[in-house]
PATOR-75033 format. One record per residue (C-alpha): residue number from 1; x, y, z. Coordinates in steps of 0.1 Angstrom, whole numbers, plus 5000, padded with zeros to 4 digits. Example, Ala and Ser with C-alpha at 12.3 -4.5 7.8 and 13.67 -1.06 7.14 Angstrom:
2
site pos->1 | u->5123 | v->4955 | w->5078
site pos->2 | u->5137 | v->4989 | w->5071
END
This chain:
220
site pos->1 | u->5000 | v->5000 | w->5000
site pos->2 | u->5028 | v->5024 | w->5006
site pos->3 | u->5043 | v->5014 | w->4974
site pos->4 | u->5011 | v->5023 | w->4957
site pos->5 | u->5010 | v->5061 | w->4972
site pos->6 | u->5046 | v->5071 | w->4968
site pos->7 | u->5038 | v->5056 | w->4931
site pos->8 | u->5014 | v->5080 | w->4931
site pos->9 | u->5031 | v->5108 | w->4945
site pos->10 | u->5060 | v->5107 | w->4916
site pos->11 | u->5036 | v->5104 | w->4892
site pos->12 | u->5021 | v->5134 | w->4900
site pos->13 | u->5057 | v->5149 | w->4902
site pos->14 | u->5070 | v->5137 | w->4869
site pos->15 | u->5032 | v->5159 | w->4856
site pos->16 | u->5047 | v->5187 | w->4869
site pos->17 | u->5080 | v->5184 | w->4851
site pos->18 | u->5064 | v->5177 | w->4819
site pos->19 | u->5039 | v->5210 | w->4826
site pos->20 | u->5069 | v->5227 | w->4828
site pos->21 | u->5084 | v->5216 | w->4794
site pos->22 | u->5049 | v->5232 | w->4777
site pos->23 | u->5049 | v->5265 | w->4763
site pos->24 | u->5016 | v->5268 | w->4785
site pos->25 | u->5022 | v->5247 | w->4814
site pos->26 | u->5023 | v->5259 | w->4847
site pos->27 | u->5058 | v->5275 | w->4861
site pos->28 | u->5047 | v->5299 | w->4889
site pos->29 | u->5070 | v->5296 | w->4916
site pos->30 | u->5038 | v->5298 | w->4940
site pos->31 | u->5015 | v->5276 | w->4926
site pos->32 | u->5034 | v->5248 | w->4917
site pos->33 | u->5046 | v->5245 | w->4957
site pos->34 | u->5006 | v->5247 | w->4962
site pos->35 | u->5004 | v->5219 | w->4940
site pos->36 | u->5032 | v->5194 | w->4958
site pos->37 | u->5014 | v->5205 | w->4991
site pos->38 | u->4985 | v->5190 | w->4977
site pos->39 | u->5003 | v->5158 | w->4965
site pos->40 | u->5015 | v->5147 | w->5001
site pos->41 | u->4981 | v->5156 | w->5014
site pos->42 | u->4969 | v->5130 | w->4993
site pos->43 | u->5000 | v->5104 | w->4994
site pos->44 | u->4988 | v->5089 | w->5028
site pos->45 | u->5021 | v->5100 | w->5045
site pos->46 | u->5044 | v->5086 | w->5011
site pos->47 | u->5054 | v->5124 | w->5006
site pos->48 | u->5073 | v->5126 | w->5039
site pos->49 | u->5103 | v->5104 | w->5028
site pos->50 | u->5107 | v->5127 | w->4997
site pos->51 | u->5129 | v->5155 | w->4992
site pos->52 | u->5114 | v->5181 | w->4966
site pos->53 | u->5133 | v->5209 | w->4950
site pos->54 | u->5121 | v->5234 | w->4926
site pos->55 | u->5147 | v->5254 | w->4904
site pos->56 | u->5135 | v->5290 | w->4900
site pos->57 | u->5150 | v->5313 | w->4875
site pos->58 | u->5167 | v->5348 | w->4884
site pos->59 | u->5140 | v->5361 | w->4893
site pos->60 | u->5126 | v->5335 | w->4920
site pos->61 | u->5092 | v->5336 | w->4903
site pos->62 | u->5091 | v->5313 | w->4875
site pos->63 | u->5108 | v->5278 | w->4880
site pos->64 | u->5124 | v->5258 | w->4853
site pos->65 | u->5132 | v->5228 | w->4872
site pos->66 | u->5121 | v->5195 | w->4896
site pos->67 | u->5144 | v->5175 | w->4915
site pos->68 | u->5135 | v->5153 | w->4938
site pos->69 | u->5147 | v->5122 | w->4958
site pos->70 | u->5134 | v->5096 | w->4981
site pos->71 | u->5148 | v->5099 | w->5020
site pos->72 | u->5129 | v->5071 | w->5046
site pos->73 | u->5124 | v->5088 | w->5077
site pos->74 | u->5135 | v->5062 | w->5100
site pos->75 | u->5108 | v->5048 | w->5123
site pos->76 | u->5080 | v->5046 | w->5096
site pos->77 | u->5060 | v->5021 | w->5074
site pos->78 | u->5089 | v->5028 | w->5049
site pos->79 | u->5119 | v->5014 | w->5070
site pos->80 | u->5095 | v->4991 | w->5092
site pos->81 | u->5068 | v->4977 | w->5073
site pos->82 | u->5037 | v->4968 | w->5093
site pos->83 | u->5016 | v->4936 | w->5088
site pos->84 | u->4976 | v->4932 | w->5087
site pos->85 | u->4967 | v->4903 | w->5111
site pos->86 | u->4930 | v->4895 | w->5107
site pos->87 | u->4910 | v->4874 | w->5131
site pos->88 | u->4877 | v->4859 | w->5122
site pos->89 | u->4852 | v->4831 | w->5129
site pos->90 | u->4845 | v->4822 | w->5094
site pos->91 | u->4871 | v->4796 | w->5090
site pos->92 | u->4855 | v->4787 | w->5054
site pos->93 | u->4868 | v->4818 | w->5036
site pos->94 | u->4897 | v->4821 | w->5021
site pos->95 | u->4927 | v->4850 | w->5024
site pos->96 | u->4908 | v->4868 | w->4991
site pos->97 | u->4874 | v->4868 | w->5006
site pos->98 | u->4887 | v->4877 | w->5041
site pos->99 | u->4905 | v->4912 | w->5028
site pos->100 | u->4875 | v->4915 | w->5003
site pos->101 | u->4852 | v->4918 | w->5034
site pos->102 | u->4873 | v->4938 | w->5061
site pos->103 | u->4885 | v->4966 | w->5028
site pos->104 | u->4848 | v->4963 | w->5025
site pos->105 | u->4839 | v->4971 | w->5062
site pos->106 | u->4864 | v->4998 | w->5062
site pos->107 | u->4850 | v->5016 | w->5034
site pos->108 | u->4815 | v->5016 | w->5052
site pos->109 | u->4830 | v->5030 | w->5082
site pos->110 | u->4845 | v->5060 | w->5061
site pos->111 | u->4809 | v->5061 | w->5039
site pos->112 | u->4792 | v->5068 | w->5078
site pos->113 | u->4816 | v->5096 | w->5089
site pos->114 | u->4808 | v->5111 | w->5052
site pos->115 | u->4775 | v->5109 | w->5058
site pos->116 | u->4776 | v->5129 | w->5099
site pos->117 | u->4801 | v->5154 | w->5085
site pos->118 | u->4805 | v->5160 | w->5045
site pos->119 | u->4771 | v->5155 | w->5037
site pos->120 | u->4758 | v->5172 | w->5065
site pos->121 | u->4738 | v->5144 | w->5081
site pos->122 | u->4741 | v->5156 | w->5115
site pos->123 | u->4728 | v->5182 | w->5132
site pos->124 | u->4692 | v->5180 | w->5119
site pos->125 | u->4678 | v->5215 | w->5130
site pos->126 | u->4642 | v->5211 | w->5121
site pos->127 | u->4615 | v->5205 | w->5145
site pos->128 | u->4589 | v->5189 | w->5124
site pos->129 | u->4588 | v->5150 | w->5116
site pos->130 | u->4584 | v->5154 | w->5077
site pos->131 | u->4611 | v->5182 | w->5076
site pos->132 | u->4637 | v->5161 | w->5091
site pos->133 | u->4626 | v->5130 | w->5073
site pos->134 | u->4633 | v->5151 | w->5042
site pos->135 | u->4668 | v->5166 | w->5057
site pos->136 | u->4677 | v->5126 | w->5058
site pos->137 | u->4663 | v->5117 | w->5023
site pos->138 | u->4678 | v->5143 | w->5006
site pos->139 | u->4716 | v->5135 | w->5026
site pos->140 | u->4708 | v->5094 | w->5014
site pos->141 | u->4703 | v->5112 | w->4979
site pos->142 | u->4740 | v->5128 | w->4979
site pos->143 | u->4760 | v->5103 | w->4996
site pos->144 | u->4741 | v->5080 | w->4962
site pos->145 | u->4756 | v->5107 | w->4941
site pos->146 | u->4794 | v->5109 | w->4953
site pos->147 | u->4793 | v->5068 | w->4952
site pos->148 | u->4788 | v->5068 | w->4915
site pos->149 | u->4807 | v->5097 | w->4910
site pos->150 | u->4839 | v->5076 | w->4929
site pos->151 | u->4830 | v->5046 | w->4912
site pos->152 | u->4835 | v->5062 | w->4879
site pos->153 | u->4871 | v->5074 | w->4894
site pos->154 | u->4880 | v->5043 | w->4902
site pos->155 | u->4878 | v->5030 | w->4869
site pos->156 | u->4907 | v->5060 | w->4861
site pos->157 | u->4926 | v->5048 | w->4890
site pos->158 | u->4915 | v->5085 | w->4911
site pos->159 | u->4911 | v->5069 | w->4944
site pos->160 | u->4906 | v->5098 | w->4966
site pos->161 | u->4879 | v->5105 | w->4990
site pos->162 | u->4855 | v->5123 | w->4991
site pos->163 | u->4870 | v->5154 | w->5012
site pos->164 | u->4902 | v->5153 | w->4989
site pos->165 | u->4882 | v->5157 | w->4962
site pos->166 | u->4863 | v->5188 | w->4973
site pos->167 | u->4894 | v->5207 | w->4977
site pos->168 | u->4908 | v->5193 | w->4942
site pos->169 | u->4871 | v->5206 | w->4927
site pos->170 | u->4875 | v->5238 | w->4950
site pos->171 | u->4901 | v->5255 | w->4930
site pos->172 | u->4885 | v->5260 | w->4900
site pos->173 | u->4866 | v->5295 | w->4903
site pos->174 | u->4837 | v->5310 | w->4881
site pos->175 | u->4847 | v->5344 | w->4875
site pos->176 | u->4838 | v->5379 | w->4857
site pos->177 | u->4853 | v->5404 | w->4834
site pos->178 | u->4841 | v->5437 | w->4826
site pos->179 | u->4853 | v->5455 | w->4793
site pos->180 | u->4838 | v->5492 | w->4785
site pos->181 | u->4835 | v->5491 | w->4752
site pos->182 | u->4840 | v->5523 | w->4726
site pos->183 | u->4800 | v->5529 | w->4727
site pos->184 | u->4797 | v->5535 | w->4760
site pos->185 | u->4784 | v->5500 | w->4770
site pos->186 | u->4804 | v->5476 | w->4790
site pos->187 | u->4809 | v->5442 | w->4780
site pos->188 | u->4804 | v->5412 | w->4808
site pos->189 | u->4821 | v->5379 | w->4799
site pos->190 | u->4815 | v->5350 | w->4824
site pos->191 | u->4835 | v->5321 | w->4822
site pos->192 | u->4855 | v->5291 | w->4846
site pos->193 | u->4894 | v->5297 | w->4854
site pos->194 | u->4915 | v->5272 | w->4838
site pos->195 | u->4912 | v->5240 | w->4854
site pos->196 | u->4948 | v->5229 | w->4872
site pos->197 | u->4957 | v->5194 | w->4859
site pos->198 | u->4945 | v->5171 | w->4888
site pos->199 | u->4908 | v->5188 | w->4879
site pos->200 | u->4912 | v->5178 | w->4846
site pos->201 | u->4922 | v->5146 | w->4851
site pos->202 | u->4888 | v->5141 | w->4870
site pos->203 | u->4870 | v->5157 | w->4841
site pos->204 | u->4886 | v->5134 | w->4819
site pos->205 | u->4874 | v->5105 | w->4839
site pos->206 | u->4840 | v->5119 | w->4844
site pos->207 | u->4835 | v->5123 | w->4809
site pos->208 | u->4825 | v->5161 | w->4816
site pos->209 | u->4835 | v->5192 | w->4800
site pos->210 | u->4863 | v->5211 | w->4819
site pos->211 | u->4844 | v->5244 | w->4817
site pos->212 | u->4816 | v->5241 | w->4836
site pos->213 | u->4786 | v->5270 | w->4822
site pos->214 | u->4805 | v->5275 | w->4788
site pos->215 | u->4814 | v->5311 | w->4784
site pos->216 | u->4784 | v->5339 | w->4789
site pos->217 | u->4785 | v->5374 | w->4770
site pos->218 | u->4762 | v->5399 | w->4782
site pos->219 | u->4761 | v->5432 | w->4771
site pos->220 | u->4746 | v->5463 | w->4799
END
């Protein structure tokens, strides 16, 4: 498993470096250390035992280079591996079924704490009966939603949860520009900011269009 995430974690470093080799990649000093924060939020502690560099130019602001290079901090999973001993009285199933079944249970556990705090399950403020039933259907309605939508990651190979994935989907901003135009009039165009590539990664899996709303002109 820890294999898996520090798998992950270059991966997402080796898209950086090749963002960086693209006349319209990404090279802001700033947002590209945003972006490896993000990756060892989502490595499940892999990122510790790397050592990231970023080369910035003259002027500190644009970088033009990654290094990095893989360090075990002493006294983790990397340098003492742990083992998963699993105790149960079904004594017909076999090591498959077993892991099946307790990944299973796990999952469930996280699907319950999704449900209390994400999905906003708990607290119920209404008074009435109907009004809270309707509070609880509509929370069973979204934690349907995010299943399918996590299912369809999977297939991609995104695995993160639910939380992770907020904050991914969080970046991306709708935004406004105003133009006065020789007339007089001003011109309003509405569009999405450039999704970063983790977003479009889960656009691309989603099947989705990476500009949510199009592009809106209005004239006033």
């Amino acid at each position: 498993m820890v294999e898996r995430f520090a798998t992950g974690f270059e991966a997402g470093l080796k898209k950086i470096v090749e963002g960086l080799a693209k006349p319209r990649g990404e090279k802001r000093y700033g947002k590209l250390l945003e972006r490896i924060g993000r990756l060892k939020e989502k490595s499940r502690g892999a990122g510790q035992h790397y050592q990231v560099e970023l080369i910035a130019d003259e002027s500190g602001k644009l970088v033009t280079g990654l290094a990095w290079k893989k360090v075990p901090v002493d006294g983790t999973m990397a340098t003492h591996p742990g083992i998963y001993c699993l105790r149960s009285n079904e004594t017909t199933w076999d090591e498959e079924k077993l892991w099946r079944t307790y990944t299973m249970l796990t999952d469930l556990e996280s699907v319950f704490r999704s449900l209390k705090s994400e999905l906003g399950l708990r607290p119920v403020y209404h008074s009435k009966e109907e009004r809270a039933d309707g509070h609880l259907f509509i929370t069973v309605l979204a934690y349907q939603a995010v299943q399918v939508l996590r299912a369809k990651l999977k297939k991609a190979d995104i695995r993160d949860n639910w939380a992770s994935l907020r904050e991914t989907m969080s970046v991306q901003r709708r935004v406004t520009a105003s133009f006065q135009q020789r007339d007089g009039r001003t011109l309003n165009v509405r569009k999405c900011t450039v999704a970063e590539p983790d977003l479009m990664k889960i656009y691309r899996a989603l099947g989705v269009s990476p500009a949510p709303g199009g592009t809106k002109k209005l004239i006033s």
